[in-house]
N, C-alpha and C positions, 0 to 999 in steps of 0.2 A: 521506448520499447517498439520494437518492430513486428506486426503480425507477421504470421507464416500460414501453415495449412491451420484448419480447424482446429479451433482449441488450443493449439498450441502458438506458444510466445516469445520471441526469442529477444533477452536482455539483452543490449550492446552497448551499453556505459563500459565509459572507459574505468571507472573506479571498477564496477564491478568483473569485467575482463582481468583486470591486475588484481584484484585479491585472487580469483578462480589463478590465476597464475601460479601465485603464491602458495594457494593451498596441494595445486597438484605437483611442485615441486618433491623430490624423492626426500631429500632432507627435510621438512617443514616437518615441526615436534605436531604431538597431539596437541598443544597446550595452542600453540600458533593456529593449527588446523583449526580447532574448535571457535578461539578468538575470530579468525574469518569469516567461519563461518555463520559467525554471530551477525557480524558488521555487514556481511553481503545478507543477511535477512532483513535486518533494518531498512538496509538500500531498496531492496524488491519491498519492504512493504511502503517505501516513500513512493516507490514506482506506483504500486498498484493503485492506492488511493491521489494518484492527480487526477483523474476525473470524478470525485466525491461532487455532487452539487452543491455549489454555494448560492446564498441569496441576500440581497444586501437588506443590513437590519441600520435604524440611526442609530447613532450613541452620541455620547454626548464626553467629547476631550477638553480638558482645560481651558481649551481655547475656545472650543464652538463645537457644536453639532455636525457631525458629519453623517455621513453613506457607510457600512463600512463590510464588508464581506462575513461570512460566516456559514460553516458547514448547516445544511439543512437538516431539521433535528430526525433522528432514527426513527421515530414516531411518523413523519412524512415520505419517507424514504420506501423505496419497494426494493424486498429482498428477493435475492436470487439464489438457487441453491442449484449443483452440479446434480445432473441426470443420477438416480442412484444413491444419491449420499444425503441424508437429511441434514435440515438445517442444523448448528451446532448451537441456538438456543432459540428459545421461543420469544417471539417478537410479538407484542400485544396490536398489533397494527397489522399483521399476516394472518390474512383468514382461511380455515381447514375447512 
């Protein structure tokens, strides 16, 4: 993902350039439309959470104890909410 001005984000995957393709063709049914439009949400929401914080926890694999990555739990995390718009649930870790 590519910044641009403030606030705004401009996607330039190429999966997602080819479905937007797809879907702004004149012929593509609703049924196509909508399926796209499913599949390029999914992609924007892999987009959005790669920089989620991880922190490495041990675990323990068959073989041995390792290091091993894991999102930091909600509970540690600070939320951010758009200018305007409240949060869309209450988080017991966000203080009012």
């Amino acid at each position: 993902m590519a910044r641009t001005a403030k606030g705004v984000t401009v996607v330039d995957h190429p999966l997602v350039q080819h479905k937007l393709t797809l879907m702004r063709k004149k012929d593509t049914s609703t049924k196509s439309f909508r399926q796209l439009l499913k599949e390029i949400g999914a992609l924007l929401c892999y987009e959005v959470t790669r920089d989620l914080p991880l922190e490495l926890i041990e675990i323990e694999t068959p073989m041995q104890t390792m290091q091993a990555p894991q999102l930091v739990p909600p509970s540690t995390r600070r939320v951010v909410s758009l200018p305007g718009r409240p949060p869309r649930r209450r988080d017991p870790a966000v203080r009012r």
